[in-house]
C-alpha positions as MATLAB code, in Angstrom:
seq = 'XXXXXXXXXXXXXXXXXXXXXXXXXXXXXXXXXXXXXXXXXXXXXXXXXXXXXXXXXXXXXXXXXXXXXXXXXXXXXXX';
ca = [
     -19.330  170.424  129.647;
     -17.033  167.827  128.536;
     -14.056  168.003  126.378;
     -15.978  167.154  122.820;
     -18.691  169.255  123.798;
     -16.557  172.319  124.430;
     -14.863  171.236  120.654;
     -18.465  171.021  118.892;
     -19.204  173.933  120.388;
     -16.082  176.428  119.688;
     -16.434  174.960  115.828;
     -20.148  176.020  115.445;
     -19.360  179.457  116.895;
     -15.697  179.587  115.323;
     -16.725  178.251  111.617;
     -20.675  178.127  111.265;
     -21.247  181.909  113.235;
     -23.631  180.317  116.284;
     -23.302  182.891  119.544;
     -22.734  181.276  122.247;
     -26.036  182.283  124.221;
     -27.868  180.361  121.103;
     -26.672  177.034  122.046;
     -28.453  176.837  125.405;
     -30.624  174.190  126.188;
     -32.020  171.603  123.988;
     -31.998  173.691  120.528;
     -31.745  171.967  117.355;
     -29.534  172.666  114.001;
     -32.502  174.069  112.593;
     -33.051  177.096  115.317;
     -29.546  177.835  114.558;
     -30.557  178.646  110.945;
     -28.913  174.787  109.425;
     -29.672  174.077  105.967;
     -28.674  171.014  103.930;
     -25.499  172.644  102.941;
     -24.844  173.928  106.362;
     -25.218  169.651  107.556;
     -23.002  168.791  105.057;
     -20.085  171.126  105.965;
     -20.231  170.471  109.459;
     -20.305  166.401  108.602;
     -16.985  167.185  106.215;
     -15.823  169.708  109.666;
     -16.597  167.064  112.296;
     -14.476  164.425  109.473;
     -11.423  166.327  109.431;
     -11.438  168.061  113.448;
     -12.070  164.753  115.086;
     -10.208  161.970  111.942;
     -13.659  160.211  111.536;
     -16.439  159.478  109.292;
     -19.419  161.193  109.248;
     -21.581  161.081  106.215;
     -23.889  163.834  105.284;
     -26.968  161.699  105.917;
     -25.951  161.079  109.585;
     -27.021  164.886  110.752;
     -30.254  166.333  110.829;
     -31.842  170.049  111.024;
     -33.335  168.073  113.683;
     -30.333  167.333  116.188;
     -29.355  169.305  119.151;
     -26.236  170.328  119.537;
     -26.053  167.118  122.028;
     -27.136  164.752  119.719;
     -24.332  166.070  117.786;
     -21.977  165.767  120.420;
     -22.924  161.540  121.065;
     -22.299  161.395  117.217;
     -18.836  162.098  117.880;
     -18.951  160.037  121.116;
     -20.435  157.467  119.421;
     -17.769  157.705  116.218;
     -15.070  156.461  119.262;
     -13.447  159.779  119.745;
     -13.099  160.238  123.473;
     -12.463  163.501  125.549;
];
């Protein structure tokens, strides 16, 4: 696990309540019981933990938790 996926993952167990057993494999936001409200407070958490941009259109009930994780990536924030 690399350095932003270890920080996606402490905030979704830290701040959103996921277990840590529940973010095995390839589940999506959706399995982890993310609604539209849930998306948009982890865009605004994912703003202010990392200092970039992520609108609330840019994350999906449908993501994994890796998808999430190349958002970041993807945003320029390196490990």
């Amino acid at each position: 696990m690399n350095a932003i996926q270890d920080r996606v993952t402490t905030i979704l167990t830290s701040k959103f309540g996921v277990k840590p057993e529940e973010l095995q494999g390839d589940v999506v936001l959706a399995d982890l019981r993310f609604d539209s409200l849930a998306l948009l407070e982890l865009a605004l958490t994912f703003s202010e933990e990392f200092d970039i941009f992520v609108a609330h259109d840019e994350l999906s009930i449908d993501h994994t938790v890796i998808d999430t994780v190349s958002l970041v990536e993807a945003k320029g924030v390196s490990a």
